[in-house]
C-alpha positions in Angstrom: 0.0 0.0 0.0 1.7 3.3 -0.8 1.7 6.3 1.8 2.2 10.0 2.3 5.9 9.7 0.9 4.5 8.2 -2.3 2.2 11.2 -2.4 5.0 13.6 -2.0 7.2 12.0 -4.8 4.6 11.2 -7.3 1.2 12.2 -6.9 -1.3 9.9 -8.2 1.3 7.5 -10.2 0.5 4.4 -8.2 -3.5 5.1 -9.5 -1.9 5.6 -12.8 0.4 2.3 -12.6 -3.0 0.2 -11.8 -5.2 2.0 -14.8 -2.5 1.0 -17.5 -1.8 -2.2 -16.3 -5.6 -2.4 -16.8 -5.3 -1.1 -20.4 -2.7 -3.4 -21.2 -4.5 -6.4 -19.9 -7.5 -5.2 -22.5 -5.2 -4.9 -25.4 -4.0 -8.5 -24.9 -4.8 -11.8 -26.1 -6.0 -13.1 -22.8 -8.8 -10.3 -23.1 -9.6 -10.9 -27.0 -10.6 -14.3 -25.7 -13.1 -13.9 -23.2 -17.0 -13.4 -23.7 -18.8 -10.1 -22.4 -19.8 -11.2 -19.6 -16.4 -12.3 -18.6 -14.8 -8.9 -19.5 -17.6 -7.2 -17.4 -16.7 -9.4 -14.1 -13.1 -8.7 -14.8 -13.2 -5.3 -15.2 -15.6 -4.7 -12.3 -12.7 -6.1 -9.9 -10.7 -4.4 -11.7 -12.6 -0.6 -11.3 -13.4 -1.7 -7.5 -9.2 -1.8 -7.1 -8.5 1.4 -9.2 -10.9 3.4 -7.3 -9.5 1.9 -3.6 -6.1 3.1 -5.6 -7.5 6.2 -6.4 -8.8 7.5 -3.0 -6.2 6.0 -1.5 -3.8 7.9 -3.2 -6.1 11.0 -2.6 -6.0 10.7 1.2 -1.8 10.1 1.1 -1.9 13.4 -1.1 -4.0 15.4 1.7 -1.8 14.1 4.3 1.7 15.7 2.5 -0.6 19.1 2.2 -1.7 19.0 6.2 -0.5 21.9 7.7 0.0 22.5 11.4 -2.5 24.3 13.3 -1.3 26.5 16.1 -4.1 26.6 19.2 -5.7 23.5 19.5 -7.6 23.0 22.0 -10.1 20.6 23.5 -13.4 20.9 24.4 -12.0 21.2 28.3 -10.2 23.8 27.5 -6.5 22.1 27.1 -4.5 22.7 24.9 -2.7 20.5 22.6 0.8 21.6 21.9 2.7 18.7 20.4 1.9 17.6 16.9 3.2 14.6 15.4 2.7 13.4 11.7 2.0 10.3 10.3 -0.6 9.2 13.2 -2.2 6.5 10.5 -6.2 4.7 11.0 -8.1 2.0 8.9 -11.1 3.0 7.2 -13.3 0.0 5.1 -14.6 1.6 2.5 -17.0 0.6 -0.6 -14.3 0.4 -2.8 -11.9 -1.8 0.0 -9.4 -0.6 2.6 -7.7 2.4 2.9 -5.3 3.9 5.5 -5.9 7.7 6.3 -2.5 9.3 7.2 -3.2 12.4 9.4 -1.4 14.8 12.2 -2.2 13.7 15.6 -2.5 16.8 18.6 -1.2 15.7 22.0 -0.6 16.1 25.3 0.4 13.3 28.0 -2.7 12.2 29.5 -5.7 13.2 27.0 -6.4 11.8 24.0 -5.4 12.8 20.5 -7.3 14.9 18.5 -6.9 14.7 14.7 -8.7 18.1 12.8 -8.0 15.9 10.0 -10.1 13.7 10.8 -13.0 16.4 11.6 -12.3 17.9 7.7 -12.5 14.2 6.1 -15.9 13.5 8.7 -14.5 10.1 9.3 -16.4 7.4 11.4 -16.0 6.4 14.8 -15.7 3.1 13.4 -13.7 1.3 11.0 -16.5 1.2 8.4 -17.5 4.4 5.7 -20.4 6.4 5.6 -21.0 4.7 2.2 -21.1 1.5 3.8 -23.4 2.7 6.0 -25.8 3.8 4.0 -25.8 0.9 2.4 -26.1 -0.9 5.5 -29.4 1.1 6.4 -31.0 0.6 2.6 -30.5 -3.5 2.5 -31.4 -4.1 6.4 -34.5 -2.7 5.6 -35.2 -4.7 2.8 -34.8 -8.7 4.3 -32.6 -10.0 6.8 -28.8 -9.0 8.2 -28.0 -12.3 6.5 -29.5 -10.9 3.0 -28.3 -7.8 4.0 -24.4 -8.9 4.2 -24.7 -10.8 0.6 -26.7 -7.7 -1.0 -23.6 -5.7 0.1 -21.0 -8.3 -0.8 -22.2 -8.1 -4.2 -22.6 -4.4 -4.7 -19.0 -3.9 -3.1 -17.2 -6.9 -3.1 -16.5 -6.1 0.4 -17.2 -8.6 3.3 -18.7 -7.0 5.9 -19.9 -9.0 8.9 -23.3 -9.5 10.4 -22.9 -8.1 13.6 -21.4 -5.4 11.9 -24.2 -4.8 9.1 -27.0 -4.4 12.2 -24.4 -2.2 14.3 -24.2 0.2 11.5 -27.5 0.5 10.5 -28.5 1.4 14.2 -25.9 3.7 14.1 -27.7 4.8 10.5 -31.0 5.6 12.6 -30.1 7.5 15.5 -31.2 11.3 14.1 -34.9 9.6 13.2 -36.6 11.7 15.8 -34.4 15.0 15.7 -34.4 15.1 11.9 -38.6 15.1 11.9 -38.9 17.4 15.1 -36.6 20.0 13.2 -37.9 20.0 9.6 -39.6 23.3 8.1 -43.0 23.1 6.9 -43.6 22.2 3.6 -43.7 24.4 0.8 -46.4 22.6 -1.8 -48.9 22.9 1.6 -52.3 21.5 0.1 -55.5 24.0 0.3 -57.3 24.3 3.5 -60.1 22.2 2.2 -57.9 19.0 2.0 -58.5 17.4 5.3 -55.5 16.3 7.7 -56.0 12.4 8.7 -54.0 11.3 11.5 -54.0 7.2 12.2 -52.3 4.8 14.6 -52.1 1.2 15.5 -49.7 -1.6 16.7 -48.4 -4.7 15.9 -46.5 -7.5 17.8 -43.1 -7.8 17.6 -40.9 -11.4 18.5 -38.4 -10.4 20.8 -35.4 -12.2 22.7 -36.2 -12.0 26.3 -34.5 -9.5 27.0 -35.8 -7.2 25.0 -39.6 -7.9 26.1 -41.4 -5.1 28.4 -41.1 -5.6 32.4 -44.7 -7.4 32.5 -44.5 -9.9 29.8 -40.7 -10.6 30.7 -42.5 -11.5 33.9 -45.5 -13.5 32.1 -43.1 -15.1 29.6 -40.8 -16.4 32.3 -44.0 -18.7 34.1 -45.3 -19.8 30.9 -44.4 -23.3 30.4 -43.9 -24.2 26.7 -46.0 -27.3 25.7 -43.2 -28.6 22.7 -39.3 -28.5 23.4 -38.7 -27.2 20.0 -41.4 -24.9 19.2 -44.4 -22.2 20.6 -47.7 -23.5 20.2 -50.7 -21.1 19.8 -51.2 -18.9 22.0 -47.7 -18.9 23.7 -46.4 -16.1 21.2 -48.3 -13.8 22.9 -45.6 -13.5 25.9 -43.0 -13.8 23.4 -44.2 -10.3 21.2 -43.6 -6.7 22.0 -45.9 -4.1 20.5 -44.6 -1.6 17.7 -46.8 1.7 17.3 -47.1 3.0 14.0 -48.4 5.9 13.4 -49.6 8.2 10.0 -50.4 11.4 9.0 -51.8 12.2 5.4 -53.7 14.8 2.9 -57.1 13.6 1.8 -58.8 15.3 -0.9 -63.0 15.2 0.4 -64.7 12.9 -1.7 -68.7 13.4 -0.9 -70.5 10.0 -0.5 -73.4 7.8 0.5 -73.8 4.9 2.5 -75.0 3.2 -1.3 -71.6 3.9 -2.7 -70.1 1.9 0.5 -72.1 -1.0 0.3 -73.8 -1.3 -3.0 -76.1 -3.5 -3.5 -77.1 -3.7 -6.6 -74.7 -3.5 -9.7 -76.3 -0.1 -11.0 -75.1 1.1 -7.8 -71.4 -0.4 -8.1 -71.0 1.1 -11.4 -72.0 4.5 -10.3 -70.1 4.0 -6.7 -68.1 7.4 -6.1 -64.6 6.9 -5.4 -63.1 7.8 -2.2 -61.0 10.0 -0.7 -57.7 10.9 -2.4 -54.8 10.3 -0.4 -51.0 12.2 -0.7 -48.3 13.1 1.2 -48.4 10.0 3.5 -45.8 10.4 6.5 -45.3 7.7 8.7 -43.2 7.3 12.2 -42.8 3.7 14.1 -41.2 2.1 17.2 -40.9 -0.3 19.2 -39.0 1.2 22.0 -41.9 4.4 22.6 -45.4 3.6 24.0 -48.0 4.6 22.4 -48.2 8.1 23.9 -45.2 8.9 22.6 -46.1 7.8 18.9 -49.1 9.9 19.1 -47.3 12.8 19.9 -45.0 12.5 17.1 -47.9 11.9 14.7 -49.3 15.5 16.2 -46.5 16.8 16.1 -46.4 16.5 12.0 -49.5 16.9 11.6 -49.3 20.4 13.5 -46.3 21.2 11.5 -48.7 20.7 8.4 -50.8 23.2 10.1 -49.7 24.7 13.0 -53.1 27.6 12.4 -55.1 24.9 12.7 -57.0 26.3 9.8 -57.7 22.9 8.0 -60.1 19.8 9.5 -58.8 16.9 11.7 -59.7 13.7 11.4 -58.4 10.9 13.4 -59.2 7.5 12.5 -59.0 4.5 14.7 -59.7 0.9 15.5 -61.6 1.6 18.3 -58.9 0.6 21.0 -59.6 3.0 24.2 -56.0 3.5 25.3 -55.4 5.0 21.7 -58.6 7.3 21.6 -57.8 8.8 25.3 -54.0 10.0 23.7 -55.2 11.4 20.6 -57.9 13.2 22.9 -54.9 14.5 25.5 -53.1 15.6 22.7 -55.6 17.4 20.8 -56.8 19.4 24.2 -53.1 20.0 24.8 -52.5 21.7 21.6 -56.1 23.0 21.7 -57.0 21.9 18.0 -60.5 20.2 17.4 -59.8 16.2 15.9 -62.9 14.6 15.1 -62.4 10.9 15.7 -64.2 8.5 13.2 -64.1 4.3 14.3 -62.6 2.3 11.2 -65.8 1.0 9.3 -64.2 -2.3 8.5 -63.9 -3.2 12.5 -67.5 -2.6 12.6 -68.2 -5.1 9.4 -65.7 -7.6 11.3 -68.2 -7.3 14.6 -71.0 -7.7 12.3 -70.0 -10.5 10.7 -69.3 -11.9 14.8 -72.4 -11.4 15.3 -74.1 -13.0 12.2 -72.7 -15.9 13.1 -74.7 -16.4 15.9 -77.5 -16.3 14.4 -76.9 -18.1 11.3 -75.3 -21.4 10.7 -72.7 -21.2 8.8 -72.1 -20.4 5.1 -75.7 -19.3 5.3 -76.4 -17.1 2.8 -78.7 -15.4 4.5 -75.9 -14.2 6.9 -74.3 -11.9 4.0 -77.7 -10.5 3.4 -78.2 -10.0 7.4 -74.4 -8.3 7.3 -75.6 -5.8 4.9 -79.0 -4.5 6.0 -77.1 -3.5 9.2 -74.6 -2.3 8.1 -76.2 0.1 6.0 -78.1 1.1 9.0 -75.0 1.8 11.0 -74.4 3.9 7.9 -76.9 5.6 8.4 -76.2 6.6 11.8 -78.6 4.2 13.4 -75.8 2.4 15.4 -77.4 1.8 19.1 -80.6 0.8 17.2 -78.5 -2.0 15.5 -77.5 -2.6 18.7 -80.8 -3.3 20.1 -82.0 -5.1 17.5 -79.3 -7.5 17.5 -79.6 -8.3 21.5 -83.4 -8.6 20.5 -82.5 -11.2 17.7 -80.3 -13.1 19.8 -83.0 -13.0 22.7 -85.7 -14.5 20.4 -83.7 -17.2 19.3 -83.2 -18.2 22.4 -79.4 -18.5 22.6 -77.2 -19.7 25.8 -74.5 -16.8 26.8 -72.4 -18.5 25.1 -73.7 -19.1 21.5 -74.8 -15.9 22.0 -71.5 -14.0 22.9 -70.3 -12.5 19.3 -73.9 -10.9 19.1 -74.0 -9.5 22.7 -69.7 -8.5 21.8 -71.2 -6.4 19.1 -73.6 -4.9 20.3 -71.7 -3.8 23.3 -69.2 -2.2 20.8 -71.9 -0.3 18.7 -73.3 1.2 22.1 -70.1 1.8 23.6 -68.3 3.6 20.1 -71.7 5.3 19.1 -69.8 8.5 19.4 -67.3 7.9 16.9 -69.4 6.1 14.3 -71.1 9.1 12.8 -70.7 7.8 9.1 -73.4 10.1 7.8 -71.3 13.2 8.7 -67.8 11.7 7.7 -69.5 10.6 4.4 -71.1 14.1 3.8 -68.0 15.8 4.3 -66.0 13.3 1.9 -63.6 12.1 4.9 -62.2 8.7 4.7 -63.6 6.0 7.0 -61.2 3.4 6.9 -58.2 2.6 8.5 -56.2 1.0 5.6 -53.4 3.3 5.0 -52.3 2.5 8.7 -53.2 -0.9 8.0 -51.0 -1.2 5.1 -47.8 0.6 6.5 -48.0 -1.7 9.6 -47.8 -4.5 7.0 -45.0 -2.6 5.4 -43.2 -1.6 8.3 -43.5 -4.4 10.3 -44.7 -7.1 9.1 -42.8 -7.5 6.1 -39.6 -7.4 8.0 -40.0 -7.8 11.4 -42.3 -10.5 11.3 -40.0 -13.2 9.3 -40.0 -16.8 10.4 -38.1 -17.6 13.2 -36.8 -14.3 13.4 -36.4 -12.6 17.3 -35.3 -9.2 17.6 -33.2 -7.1 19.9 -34.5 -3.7 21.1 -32.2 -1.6 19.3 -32.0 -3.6 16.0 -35.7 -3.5 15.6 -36.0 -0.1 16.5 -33.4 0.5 13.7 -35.2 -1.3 11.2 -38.6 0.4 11.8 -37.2 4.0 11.4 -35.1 3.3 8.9 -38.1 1.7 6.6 -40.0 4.8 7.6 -37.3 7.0 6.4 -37.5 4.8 2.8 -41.4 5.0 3.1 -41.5 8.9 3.5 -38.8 9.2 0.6 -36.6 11.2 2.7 -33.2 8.8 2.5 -31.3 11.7 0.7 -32.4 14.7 3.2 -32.5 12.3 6.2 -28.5 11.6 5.3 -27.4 14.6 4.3 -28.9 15.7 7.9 -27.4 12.7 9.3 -23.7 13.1 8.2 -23.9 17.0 9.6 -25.0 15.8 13.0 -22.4 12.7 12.8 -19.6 16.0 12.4 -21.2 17.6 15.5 -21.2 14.7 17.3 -17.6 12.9 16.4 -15.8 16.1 16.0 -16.8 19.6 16.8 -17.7 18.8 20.5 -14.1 17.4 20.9 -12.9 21.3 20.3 -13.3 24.4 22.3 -15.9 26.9 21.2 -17.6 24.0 19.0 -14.9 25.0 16.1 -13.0 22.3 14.4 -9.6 23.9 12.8 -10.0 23.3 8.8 -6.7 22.3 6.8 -6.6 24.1 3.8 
């Protein structure tokens, strides 16, 4: 590997050296007899060497140019008054290896400081920032294990699993501070667009470890019924819960209960369409509670409109924990959030309910399903209610056949407040929870959720941020925010008045 002294007497030669022995090895025979492809797998090892060649060749020329900086001084206060050259670290980059030559600042006792280092914004750790960022774009998409091959073939460069998960934590750490400090948007949508705010959760496996206090506690009595695998039912100790949480623009799309649930096929084919959706924003973890998620999800929402001058809708599953927060936040920030109850959960306690009173595959039951649901629709949901207690009632059914029916209509009665369809469907607001449906898929399902897979805390909390960061399309400003705080936090703060010394 050449160094500094190489730099001084020749520059770039050794880069030079490399790209003609290239050439050469083109203008031969043994190239003339190889296919395409062979000459595109050659040459790609090839440019993967001549690039390592060519940074490193870059970095030995910067350390010949480093000048000496009188007055540094640490972030203490002491100063460092010996300098001494040729101080030399590793750094794994996407092209291979390099050493970094710099001047190291010292005094006996405290550690060096290297303004080098600050200029170049090197790593704590051995591996790049391009590495990491690649780290952080192929956890997200499968497994660490897929993760290490998907960067072995875009680098050639072998990079462990341990490492690939450490670095794509490290990739996720300004999540929270990057979305708390961004400016409002510019292309803000018209007042009349409505602002829909959504939330739900989804079980994580974790190693024990990483479970909450309480179903550490519940997990460690259980007694698995096979040696070798959980049963059903026994995950449930295993899991801990990741909030999600959404916020979107919804054009108002005006419709009726008939262009819900048609039921004839004039009516499909003159069905208005919903609620256009854009702008979808979404924030996960699995370290927060729920409180904490819903504050983040006001928090961008307020940043959408922090005059409060365009409607708030918050759409939910119906779970009581989640309505009280979204309630405490919107009194807190004194904004008025209507709360509509996800119309599918009331077709799924419907559909409970039917069966109770219709054997099944009854065709009758879909008919049954229908009628009240259109009168929930309506707006008639405690008279559903009644009716469907009556129903069971007259049939005569034990508690127990008749539990789904009675399960229902306790939800109807008790969410009565939140199911004002006519109003939502008058005012073209969506009444479905799908969009946070569909990115707790995304986010966790489709990763998290792979077989046999059990997470630690901070690599699942990684994960999720990072595949919100993809989802919301902000890799390239999230990263370029990223590598300024990684400068603050590696470098400036090790110098007085928050100034690192630049070489020239």
């Amino acid at each position: 590997m050449s160094g500094p002294a190489d730099a001084a007497a020749g520059g770039f030669s050794p880069s030079r050296d490399r790209f003609d022995t290239v050439v050469a090895w083109l203008e031969g025979q043994d190239a003339a007899g190889l296919c395409h492809g062979e000459l595109e797998a050659r040459l790609e090892a090839d440019a993967r060497q001549l690039f390592r060649q060519l940074m490193q060749d870059h970095l030995d020329l910067r350390a010949v140019r480093e000048p000496r900086i009188e007055g540094v001084v640490d972030a203490t206060g002491v100063a460092r008054a010996n300098a001494e050259a040729g101080h030399r670290r590793g750094l794994a980059t996407v092209f291979g290896e390099v050493a970094v030559a710099r001047i190291a600042y010292r005094r006996r006792g405290q550690a060096n400081l290297h303004p080098a280092d600050a200029a170049l914004n090197l790593p704590e750790e051995k591996h790049s920032h391009g590495l990491r960022r690649l780290a952080a774009i192929e956890a997200t998409r499968g497994s660490f294990d897929d993760a290490v091959e998907a960067i072995g073939r875009a680098t050639g460069q072998r990079v462990g699993k341990r490492q690939v998960e450490n670095l794509a934590e490290r990739a996720a750490v300004d999540f929270d501070a990057f979305y708390a400090t961004r400016a409002q948007p510019e292309d803000q949508p018209s007042d009349s667009h409505v602002l829909v705010l959504s939330c739900d959760g989804k079980g994580v496996t974790m190693r024990p470890d990483a479970l909450r206090a309480a179903t550490a506690a519940a997990a460690a009595k259980a007694t698995p019924k096979l040696a070798t695998r959980l049963s059903k039912g026994e995950k449930r100790n295993r899991k801990r819960m990741a909030e999600v949480g959404t916020v979107y623009d919804a054009t108002p799309a005006p419709r009726t209960a008939a262009d819900i649930m048609p039921t004839t096929d004039e009516q499909r084919q003159k069905a208005a369409a919903g609620p256009v959706t854009a702008n979808k924003w979404l924030t996960a973890s699995v370290v927060d509670a729920a409180a904490t998620v819903v504050g983040q999800v006001f928090d961008e929402a307020q940043r959408r409109d922090p005059d409060h001058a365009r409607t708030w809708v918050a759409l939910v599953d119906g779970n009581n924990h989640q309505i009280d927060r979204i309630r405490v936040e919107a009194n807190a920030r004194k904004v008025s959030v209507t709360i509509v109850i996800d119309f599918i959960h009331v077709l799924e306690y419907l559909w409970k309910a039917a069966w109770c009173l219709h054997t099944e595959a009854d065709p009758a039951a879909e008919a049954w399903v229908r009628q009240h649901a259109l009168a929930v629709l309506a707006g008639r949901a405690t008279r559903v209610a009644g009716a469907i207690r009556r129903a069971a009632t007259t049939a005569g059914l034990n508690p127990t056949r008749r539990a789904g029916a009675d399960t229902c209509a306790d939800y109807l009665t008790r969410k009565a407040q939140y199911l004002d369809y006519p109003a939502a469907l008058k005012q073209g607001w969506p009444i479905a929870t799908g969009v946070i449906e569909g990115a707790c898929r995304h986010l966790v399902k489709d990763r998290l959720d792979l077989t046999g897979a059990r997470w630690g805390l901070d690599g699942a909390e990684a994960v999720l941020k990072l595949r919100a960061i993809r989802s919301n399309g902000d890799l390239d400003q999230y990263w370029t925010y990223h590598l300024t705080q990684e400068q603050q936090r590696v470098h400036q703060s090790r110098y007085a008045g928050n100034i690192v010394p630049q070489p020239t």
